[in-house]
Wavefront OBJ file of the C-alpha trace (Angstrom):
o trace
v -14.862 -18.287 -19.059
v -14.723 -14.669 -18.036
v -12.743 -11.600 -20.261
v -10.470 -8.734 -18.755
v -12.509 -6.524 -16.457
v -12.132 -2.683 -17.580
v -10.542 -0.463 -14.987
v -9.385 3.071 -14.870
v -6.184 4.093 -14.214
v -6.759 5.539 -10.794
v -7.487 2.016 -9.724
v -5.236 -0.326 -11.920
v -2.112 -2.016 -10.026
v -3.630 -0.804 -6.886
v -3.313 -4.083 -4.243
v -1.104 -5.347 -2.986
v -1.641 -9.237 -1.751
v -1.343 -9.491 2.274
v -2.895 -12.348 2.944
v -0.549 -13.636 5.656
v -1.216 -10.483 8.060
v -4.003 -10.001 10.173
v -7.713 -9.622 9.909
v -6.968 -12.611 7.089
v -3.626 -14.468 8.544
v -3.376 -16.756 6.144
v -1.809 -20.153 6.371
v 1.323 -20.217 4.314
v -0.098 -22.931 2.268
v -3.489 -20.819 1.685
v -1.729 -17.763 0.659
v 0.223 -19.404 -1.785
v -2.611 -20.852 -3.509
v -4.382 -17.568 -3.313
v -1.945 -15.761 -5.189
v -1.646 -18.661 -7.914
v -5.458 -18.170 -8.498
v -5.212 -14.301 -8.466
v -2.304 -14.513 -10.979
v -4.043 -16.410 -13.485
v -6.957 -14.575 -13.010
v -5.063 -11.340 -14.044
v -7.507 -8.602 -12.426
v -5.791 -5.399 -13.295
v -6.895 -4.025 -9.550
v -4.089 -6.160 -8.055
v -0.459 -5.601 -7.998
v 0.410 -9.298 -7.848
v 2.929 -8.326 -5.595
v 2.715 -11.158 -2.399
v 3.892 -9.369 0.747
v 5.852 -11.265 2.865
v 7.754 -11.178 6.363
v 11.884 -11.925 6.779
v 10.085 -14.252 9.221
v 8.084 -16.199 6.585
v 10.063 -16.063 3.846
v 11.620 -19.203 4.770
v 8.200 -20.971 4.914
v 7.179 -18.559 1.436
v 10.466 -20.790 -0.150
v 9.822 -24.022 1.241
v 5.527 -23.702 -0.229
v 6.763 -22.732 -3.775
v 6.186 -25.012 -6.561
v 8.815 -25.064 -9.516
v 7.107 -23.252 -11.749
v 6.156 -20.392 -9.232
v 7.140 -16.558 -9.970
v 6.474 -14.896 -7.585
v 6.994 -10.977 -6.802
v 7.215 -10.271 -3.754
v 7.503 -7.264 -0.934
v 9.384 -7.606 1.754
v 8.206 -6.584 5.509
v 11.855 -6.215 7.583
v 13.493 -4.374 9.933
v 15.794 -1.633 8.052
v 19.083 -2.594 9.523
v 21.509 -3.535 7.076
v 21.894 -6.862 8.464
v 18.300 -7.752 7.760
v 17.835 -6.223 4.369
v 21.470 -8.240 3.292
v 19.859 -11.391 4.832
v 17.010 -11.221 3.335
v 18.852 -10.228 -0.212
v 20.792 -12.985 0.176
v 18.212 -15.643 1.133
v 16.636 -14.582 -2.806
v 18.695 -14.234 -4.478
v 19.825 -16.972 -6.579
v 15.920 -18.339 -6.460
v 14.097 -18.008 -9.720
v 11.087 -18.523 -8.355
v 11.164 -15.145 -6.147
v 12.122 -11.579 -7.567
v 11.831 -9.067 -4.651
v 10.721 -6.210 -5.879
v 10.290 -4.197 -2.356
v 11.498 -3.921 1.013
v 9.681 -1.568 3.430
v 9.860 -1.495 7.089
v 9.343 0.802 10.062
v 11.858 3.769 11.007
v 14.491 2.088 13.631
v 14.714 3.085 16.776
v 16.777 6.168 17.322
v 17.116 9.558 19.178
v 14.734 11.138 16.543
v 12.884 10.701 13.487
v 15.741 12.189 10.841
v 18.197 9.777 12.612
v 16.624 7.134 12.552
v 15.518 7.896 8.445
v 19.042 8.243 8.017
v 19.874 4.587 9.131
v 16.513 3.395 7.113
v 18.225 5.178 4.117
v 21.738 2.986 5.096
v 20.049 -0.085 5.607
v 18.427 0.103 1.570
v 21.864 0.961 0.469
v 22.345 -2.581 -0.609
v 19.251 -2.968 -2.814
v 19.303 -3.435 -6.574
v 18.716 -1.224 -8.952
v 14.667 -2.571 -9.597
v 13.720 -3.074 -5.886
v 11.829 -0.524 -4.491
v 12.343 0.199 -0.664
v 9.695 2.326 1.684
v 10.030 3.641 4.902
v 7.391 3.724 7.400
v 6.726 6.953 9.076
v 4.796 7.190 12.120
v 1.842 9.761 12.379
v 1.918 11.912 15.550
v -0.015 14.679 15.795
v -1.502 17.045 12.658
v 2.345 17.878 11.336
v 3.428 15.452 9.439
v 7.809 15.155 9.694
v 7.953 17.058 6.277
v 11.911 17.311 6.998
v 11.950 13.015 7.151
v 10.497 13.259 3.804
v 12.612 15.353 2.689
v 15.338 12.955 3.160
v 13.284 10.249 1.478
v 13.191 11.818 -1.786
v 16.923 13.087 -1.635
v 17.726 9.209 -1.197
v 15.091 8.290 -3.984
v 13.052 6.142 -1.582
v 9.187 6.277 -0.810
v 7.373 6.333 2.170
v 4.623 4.375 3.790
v 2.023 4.968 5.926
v -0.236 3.042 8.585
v -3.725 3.535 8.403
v -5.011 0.929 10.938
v -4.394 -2.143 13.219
v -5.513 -3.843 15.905
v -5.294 -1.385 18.123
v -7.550 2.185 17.949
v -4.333 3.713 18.163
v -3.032 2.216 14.837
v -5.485 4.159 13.521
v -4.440 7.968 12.422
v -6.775 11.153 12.276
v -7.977 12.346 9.124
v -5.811 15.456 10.045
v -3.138 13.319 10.499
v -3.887 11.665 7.061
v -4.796 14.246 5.508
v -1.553 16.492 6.406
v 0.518 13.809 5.653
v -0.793 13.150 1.888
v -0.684 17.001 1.886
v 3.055 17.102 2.233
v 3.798 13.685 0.306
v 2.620 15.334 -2.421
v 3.810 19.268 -2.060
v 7.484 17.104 -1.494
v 6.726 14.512 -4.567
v 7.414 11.837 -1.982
v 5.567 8.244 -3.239
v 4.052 6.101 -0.382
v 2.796 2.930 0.408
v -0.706 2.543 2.916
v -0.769 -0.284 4.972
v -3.472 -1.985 7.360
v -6.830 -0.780 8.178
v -7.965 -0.261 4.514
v -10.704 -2.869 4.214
v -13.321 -0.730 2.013
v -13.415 1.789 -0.754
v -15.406 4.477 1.672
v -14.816 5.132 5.016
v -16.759 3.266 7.895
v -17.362 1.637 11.310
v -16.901 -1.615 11.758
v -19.229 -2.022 14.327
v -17.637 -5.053 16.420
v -14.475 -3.113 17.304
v -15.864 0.409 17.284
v -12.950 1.669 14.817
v -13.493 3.738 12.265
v -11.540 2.746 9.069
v -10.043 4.642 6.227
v -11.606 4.243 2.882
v -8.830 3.237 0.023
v -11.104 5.438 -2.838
v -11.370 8.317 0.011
v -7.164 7.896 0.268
v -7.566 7.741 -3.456
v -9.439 11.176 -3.940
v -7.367 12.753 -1.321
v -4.177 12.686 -3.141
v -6.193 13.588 -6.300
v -7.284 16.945 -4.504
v -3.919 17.909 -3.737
v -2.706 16.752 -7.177
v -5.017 19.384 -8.265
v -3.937 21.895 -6.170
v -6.462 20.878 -2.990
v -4.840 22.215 0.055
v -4.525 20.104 3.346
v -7.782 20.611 4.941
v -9.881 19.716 1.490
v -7.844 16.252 1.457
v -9.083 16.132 5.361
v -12.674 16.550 3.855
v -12.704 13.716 1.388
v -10.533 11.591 4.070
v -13.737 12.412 6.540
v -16.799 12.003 4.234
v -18.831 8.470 4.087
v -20.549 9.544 1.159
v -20.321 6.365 -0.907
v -22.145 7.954 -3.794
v -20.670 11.489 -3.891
v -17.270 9.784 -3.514
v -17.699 7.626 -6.671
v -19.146 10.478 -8.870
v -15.815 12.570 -8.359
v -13.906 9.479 -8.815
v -15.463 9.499 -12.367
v -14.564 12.730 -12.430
v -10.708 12.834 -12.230
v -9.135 13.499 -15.323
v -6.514 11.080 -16.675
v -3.389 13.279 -15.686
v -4.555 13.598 -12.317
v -5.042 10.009 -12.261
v -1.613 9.503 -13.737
v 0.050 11.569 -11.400
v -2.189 10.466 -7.902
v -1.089 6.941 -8.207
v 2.902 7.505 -9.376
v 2.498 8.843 -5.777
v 0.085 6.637 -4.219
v 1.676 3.548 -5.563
v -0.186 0.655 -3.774
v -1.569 -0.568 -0.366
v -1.881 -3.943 1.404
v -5.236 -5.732 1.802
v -5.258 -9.174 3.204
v -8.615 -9.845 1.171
v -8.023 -9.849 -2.854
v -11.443 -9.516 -3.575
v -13.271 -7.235 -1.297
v -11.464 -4.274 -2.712
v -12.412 -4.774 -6.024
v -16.718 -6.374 -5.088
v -16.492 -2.572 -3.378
v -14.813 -0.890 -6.774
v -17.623 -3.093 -8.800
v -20.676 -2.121 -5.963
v -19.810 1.686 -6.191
v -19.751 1.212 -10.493
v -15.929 1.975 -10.919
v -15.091 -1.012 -12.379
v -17.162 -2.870 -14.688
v -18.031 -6.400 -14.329
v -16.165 -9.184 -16.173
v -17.819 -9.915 -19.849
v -18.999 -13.521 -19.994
v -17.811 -15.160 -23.266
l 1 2 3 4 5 6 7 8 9 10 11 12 13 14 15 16 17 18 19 20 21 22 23 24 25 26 27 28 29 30 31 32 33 34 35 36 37 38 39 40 41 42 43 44 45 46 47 48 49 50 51 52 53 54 55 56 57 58 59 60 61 62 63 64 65 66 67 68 69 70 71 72 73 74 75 76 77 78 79 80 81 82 83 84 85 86 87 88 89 90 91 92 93 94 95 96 97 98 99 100 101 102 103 104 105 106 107 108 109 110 111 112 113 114 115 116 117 118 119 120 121 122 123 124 125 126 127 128 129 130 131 132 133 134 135 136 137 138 139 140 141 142 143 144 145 146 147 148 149 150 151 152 153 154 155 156 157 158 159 160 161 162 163 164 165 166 167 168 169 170 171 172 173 174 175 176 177 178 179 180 181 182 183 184 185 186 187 188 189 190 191 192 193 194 195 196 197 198 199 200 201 202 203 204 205 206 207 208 209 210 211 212 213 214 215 216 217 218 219 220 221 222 223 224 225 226 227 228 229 230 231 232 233 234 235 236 237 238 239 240 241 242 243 244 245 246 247 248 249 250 251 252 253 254 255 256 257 258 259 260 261 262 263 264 265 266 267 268 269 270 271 272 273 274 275 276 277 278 279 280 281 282 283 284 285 286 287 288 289 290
């Protein structure tokens, strides 16, 4: 039998469970039983939050047991059609509470136009689900005027970090401006993809260089604490596992309080690998054997 693990705040609620996406791609069926065991098992690293296509969400209502409760985050396309769908397909389930819907910008002329139909499309949502919008990263500007609009229509943002394609993969200018001006605008996020370790690296069958979620972590920390752009760059850039742990240990419990109110969560579609890195790197202790 195995007791609580201890975690800091900068790390509690931190995963979210994407086991059905890609490198993972769960089966349904696998998924399911997944985040059963990770539910019991209670590790405060996880959200417990199953993310879940309009695709699969009939298959998602079809593998739950009875007794299931499941909260879960919904991947859709922000058209109003698809976000009533989808509220109407959970509705009267008690085995489902959606408590997100996030999506990618529509297609439109530009970027505010197309936030402004995102915005539309989330009108229907109740009062405790959450909606994102996910904002593409071109360039080293981020669309601080998109964001804008985000936090005037008390929604979040989210952000792609990686793929399966190098191009899914943004600069750590990119990154860097963009957690820059999510926090100078008090705009939350969301990370997605591509964030398979704490500290950045290269996997060395595809070549790609992957984010780190602790240097993500530490970059909205700098800002938090007044960093400017290029100093979140920095931390985004360093591989430093050892450095990047010690100021992790460093951040003070209002920083840490105010980092993750705006870096709520990411999706992994491992569970555990996040926290065996947190553990490794000695920023989250190991459960006590009783």
């Amino acid at each position: 039998m195995t007791g609580t693990a201890s975690v800091s705040p900068l790390f509690a609620h931190l995963v979210d469970d994407a086991g059905l996406f890609p490198p993972e791609a769960l089966t349904m069926t696998e998924a399911t039983a997944r985040h059963r065991y990770d539910s019991t098992a209670g590790h405060p690293v996880l959200t417990h939050r199953f993310l879940c296509t309009t695709g699969d969400l009939p298959a998602l209502l079809e593998a739950l047991h009875p007794e299931d409760r499941f909260s879960v985050g919904l991947i859709t396309h922000l058209d109003p059609s698809a976000v009533r769908s989808a509220l109407a397909h959970t509705a009267d389930d008690p085995r489902v509470q959606l408590v997100g819907v996030e999506g990618p910008l529509p297609y439109g002329p530009d970027l505010l136009t197309a936030a402004t139909q995102a915005l539309t499309a989330l009108d229907d949502l109740p009062q405790h689900t959450s909606g994102y919008v996910e904002i593409p990263l071109a360039g080293e500007r981020p669309p601080v005027d998109v964001l804008r609009l985000l936090a005037q229509g008390h929604r979040a943002a989210k952000v792609r970090c990686g793929g399966l394609r190098a191009e899914l993969f943004p600069s750590c200018q990119s990154l860097g401006a963009f957690v820059h001006a999510c926090v100078t605008e008090d705009v939350p996020f969301k990370a997605t993809a591509g964030l398979h370790h704490a500290v950045r690296y290269r996997d060395e069958r595809t070549g790609f260089n992957h984010h780190g979620f602790l240097n993500l972590l530490l970059a909205v920390c700098r800002v938090v604490d007044g960093g400017t752009a290029e100093e979140a760059i920095a931390v985004l850039s360093s591989t430093d596992a050892e450095a990047l742990a010690a100021e992790a240990r460093q951040v003070s419990s209002a920083t840490a309080a105010t980092a993750r109110a705006l870096f709520v969560a990411y999706g992994s579609c491992s569970t555990s690998e996040p926290i065996d890195d947190l553990r490794a790197l000695g920023l989250v202790a190991k459960e006590d054997a009783v």
